[in-house]
Structures are given as structure tokens and as C-alpha cells.
Residue, then its C-alpha position, 0 to 999 in steps of 0.5 A: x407087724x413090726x416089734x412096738x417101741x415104748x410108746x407103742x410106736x413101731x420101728x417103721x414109725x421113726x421119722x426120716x429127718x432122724x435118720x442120716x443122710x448123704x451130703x449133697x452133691x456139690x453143684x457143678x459150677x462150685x466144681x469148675x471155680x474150685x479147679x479154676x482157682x487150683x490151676x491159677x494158684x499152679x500157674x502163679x506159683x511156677x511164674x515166681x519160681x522162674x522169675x525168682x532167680x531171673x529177676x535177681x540176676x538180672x543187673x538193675x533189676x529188684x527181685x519181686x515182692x523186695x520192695x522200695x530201698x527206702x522202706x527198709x534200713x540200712x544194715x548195721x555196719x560190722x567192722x571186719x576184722x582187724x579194722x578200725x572205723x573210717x576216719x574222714x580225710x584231712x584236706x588242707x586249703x589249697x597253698x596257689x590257685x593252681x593247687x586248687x585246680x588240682x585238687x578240683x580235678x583229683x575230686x571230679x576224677x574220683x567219682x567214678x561209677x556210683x557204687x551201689x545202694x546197701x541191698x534190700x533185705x530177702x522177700x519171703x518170695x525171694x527166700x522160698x525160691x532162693x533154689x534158683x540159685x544162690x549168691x556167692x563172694x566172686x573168685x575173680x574180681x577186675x581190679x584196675x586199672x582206671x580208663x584202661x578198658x576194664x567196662x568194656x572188658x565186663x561187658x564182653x565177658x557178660x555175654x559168656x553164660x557161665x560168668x554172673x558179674x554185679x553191674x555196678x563197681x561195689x568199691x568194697x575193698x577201698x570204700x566199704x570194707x567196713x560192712x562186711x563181707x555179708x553185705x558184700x556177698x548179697x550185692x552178687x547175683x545169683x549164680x547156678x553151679x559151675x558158673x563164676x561171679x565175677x565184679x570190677x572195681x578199678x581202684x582196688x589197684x591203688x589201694x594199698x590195703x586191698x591186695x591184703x583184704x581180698x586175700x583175706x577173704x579168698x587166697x585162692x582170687x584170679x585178679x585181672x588187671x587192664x592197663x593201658x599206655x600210662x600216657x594216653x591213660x592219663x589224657x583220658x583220665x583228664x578228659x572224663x574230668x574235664x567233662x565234669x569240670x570245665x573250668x579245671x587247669x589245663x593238662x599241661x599245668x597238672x601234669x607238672x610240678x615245675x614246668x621249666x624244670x620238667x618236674x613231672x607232679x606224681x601226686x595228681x591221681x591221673x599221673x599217679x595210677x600209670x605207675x603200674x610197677x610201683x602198684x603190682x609189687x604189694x599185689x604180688x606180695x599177697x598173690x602169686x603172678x600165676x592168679x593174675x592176668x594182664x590184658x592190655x587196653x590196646x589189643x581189646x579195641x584192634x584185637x577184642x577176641x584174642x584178648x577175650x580168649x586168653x581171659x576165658x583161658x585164664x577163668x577155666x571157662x569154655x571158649x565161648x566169646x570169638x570173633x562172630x560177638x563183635x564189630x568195629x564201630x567207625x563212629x566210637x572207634x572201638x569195637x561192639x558187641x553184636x548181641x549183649x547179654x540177654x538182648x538181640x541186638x547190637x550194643x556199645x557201651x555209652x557215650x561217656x566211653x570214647x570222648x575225644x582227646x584235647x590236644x597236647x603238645x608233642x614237648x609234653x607227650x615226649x616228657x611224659x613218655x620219658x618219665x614213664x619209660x623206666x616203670x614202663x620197662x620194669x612192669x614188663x619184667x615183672x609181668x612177663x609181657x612186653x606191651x610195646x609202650x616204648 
């Protein structure tokens, strides 16, 4: 019938298994756990993408997959330019026990906000999705003064969306300008474009080599400086050490060098920093007056909006932050954000931020007002603004 193969066997004779055969359809469970995985592994991977750049904006908060501070190494430290490594101060011993209390006093008062731990080193997470955003150095800095008001201001310009600010005071430009400005750059957070990065480090004011440092990194800076009464700024300055040091000197007895001669002591930091003129003029050596604001402290407690408002003006920022963000609290006796940033509900700041003043006697306050009055008038000249210390 059919044509013989060697052998004598006809085509028709080959076996099947010889022949090729269709695969086996895969059984529908093996389907519908394929497709499940595939839909878990779209959900997981659009979950990281948002909390990506949520979580690293976020103030305090680590992004996913960075893991613990201490399983990584601190950076190596590069010297910037022009600078020469940090040297540690000489302190002298104390001459009097009241030298000592001072000295007492200028320590406890320069532990200011903790500043922060050297920045993890990128997850591969955070690398893959670093396009929600990208960290940038700040074009606006707060940079004094100490106990003017300068938290409640960060805190007030948080709330605005186009502001990105590090919650922590980075002290880069007075404590760490040895690390570099890489090191410096990863403590931002994340912005998106059209939005600012801002930080606050109040000392940077005194500093006498920060106006050259932060116009070395950018001519083009806004600063903003909070200043206060010199006077009430100094007993505040004094009240937040001596809630850490009970048992430092009186006011009175730091603020003077010779009481009977009514020697006012310059070199205690408390009295030293409400020397504002003395302290804007290598500022203004470095930046012109137009790239600087001054906001006074008072008119942020009874006017918080209007003083919020000449900010947004001076950032190039919409006016966003209006009466409707705040209200007054009777108990801390300044005013309170009614919603915060990224919360609904009420926030002020904490408890170390409004303590009552000891009392001081009015001869001493009269003193202090006199020493002042001559800075006073020339910080006024050189500002452009009048703030009614006098």
C-alpha cells in the first residue's frame, strides 16, 4: 500500500512517540497564580515609587530599604576649599567662680538644636526612584538670630507647598564645613521643580566665617534674619540655660563686668549676639541688602500673617500662608498653626518655646536699654526698618 522502508516497514508503521508533539496546555491554577504574582509585583513596585520620595521628604523620617545609621560609615571628611582642618579651642581655667559660671552658662547656651547625623548612604531603592524628586543645596537659608523667633518662622513657612526645609539645624556653615558641601547637599530633602529648599541655622549670624562660606557656595543666597529686642532676646537667651543649668550665676551677675560701674560684659554670648549691627556688616560685605530680609520677632507673635506675607514676597512664592493658618494660644501666649504640615490638626511648637522670664530688675533692664540704644539706632539705618526697640 504505502512505499516500504528498509526493513520492510511502511511509513504508516512509524511510531507515534517519534513524531512531535504540542505542549500541554498549562493547568488553569498554574494561570491564575502566574497573573496573581504579576499583579503583586505592579502593586509593590507602584507602593515604592510613591513612598520613594514621600518618605525622604518627609522631616525624620528614613527612606525605605536605607537601613540603621549605625551599619553604615560615616563619610570621609573632605576639606573645602581654602580651609584648613578644625582645631579644638583653648579654654583656660576660670580666673573667679563667677568666671566659671559664665563659662558654665556660654556651654549650656550653645547647645542648641542637636544638628544632624551624617546621612545614610542611597538604597538601591532610593536610587531607582530618586525621580520623585531630587536634592538640592537651599537658595534661601534662615540664618539668626538665636531665640528671635527663627522656629516658629520655619514652622509657619512649612506649611506652604512650594517650601521643602530640613527640620534639623544642619550648623554646616559654623560646625561642618569641613564635609563638604556633597554632605551637605544629602541632608536636603527632596524637592520637585518649582519648589524651594530652605534650612535655619541661627548662629550662622555670628559667624564670622559664614557670610564668605555661603557666598562661596551661592552668590545668588536669599538670607533671612529674625531679630528680636536685644533685651528680651538676652533674658530668653538666659532662661533656655538656665533650664539646663540650674545652678548658673544670676542674670544680673553675667550681664555685668563691674556692677558699680555699670560695665556692661560683651563677651557673654547672651549679650554678645544682640549686637546686631556689628553682626550685619561682614554680611553685607559678601551680599547685597536687597538678598536679605529682616523680620522682627515681635511683629511674628501679634501679626503672624503680615510678617509671613512680606517672606512669601521676598522667596518669590505665591501667597499662600494668610490669617485662616493661624490662632493665638492664651496659654503660650504666641500664635499656632491650625493645621501643620502634613497633619490636620492644630500644632504649636513645643514646650521648651515660650518658658516664663525670671524677673530683673528694672535699674538693670534701664542699663541694658542704654547699652543697646546706640546699635539699636544704627541697625535701623543700615536695614531700612525702624523696629521700635527704643
Amino acid at each position: 500500500m504505502g512505499q516500504r522502508l528498509s526493513g520492510g516497514r511502511s511509513c504508516l508503521d512509524v511510531p507515534g512517540r517519534l513524531l512531535p508533539q504540542p505542549p500541554p496546555p498549562p493547568p488553569p491554577v498554574r494561570r491564575k497564580l502566574a497573573l496573581l504574582f504579576a499583579m503583586l509585583c505592579l502593586w509593590l513596585y507602584m507602593f515604592l515609587y510613591s513612598c520613594a520620595g514621600s518618605c525622604t521628604a518627609a522631616p525624620g523620617l528614613l527612606l525605605l530599604g536605607s537601613g540603621s545609621r549605625a551599619a553604615h560609615a560615616q563619610p570621609a571628611l573632605v576639606p573645602a576649599p581654602n580651609e584648613t582642618s578644625p582645631k579644638l579651642p583653648f579654654r583656660a581655667p576660670p580666673a573667679s567662680p563667677l568666671a566659671a559660671g559664665k563659662e558654665r552658662a556660654a556651654g549650656a547656651g550653645s547647645q542648641e538644636e542637636p544638628g544632624p547625623e551624617a546621612p545614610d548612604s542611597p538604597s538601591p531603592i532610593s536610587s531607582f526612584f530618586s525621580g520623585s524628586g531630587s536634592k538640592q543645596l537651599p537658595q534661601a537659608i534662615i540664618i539668626g538670630v538665636k531665640k528671635g523667633g527663627t522656629r516658629a518662622l520655619l514652622e509657619f513657612l512649612r506649611v506652604h507647598p512650594d517650601v521643602r526645609a530640613v527640620g534639623a539645624e544642619p550648623h554646616f556653615f559654623d560646625r561642618s564645613y569641613h564635609k563638604g558641601l556633597a554632605w551637605y547637599r544629602d541632608l536636603m530633602p527632596r524637592t520637585l521643580e518649582g519648589q524651594i529648599t530652605m534650612e535655619k541655622t541661627p548662629s550662622y549670624f555670628v559667624t564670622r566665617e559664614a557670610p564668605a562660606r555661603i557666598s562661596a557656595m551661592s552668590k545668588d543666597t536669599k538670607l533671612i534674619v529674625v531679630v528680636r529686642d536685644p533685651v528680651t532676646r538676652a533674658i530668653s537667651d538666659y532662661t533656655q540655660t538656665l533650664s539646663k543649668r540650674p545652678d548658673i550665676p544670676s542674670f544680673e551677675s553675667l550681664t555685668f563686668r563691674n556692677r558699680s560701674a555699670g560695665l556692661i560684659d560683651t563677651s557673654w554670648s547672651a549679650i554678645q549676639i544682640g549686637l546686631y549691627a556689628k553682626h550685619l556688616e561682614p554680611w553685607l560685605r559678601h551680599f547685597p541688602l536687597r538678598q536679605m530680609l529682616f523680620v522682627s520677632g515681635e511683629r511674628l507673635v501679634s501679626d503672624p500673617a503680615g510678617e509671613l506675607r512680606r517672606v512669601q514676597d521676598f522667596l518669590g512664592l505665591k501667597r499662600i500662608i494668610t490669617d485662616k493658618h493661624f490662632y493665638f494660644n492664651q496659654t503660650k501666649g504666641f500664635p499656632c498653626l491650625k493645621k501643620a504640615e502634613g497633619s490636620g490638626k492644630p500644632h504649636c511648637l513645643g514646650k521648651t518655646k515660650g518658658r516664663a522670664h525670671p524677673a530683673i530688675a528694672r535699674e538693670v533692664l534701664r542699663q541694658l536699654r542704654d547699652f543697646y540704644r546706640p546699635f539699636n539706632r544704627k541697625f535701623y539705618q543700615m536695614t531700612g526698618r525702624d523696629f521700635g526697640w527704643d
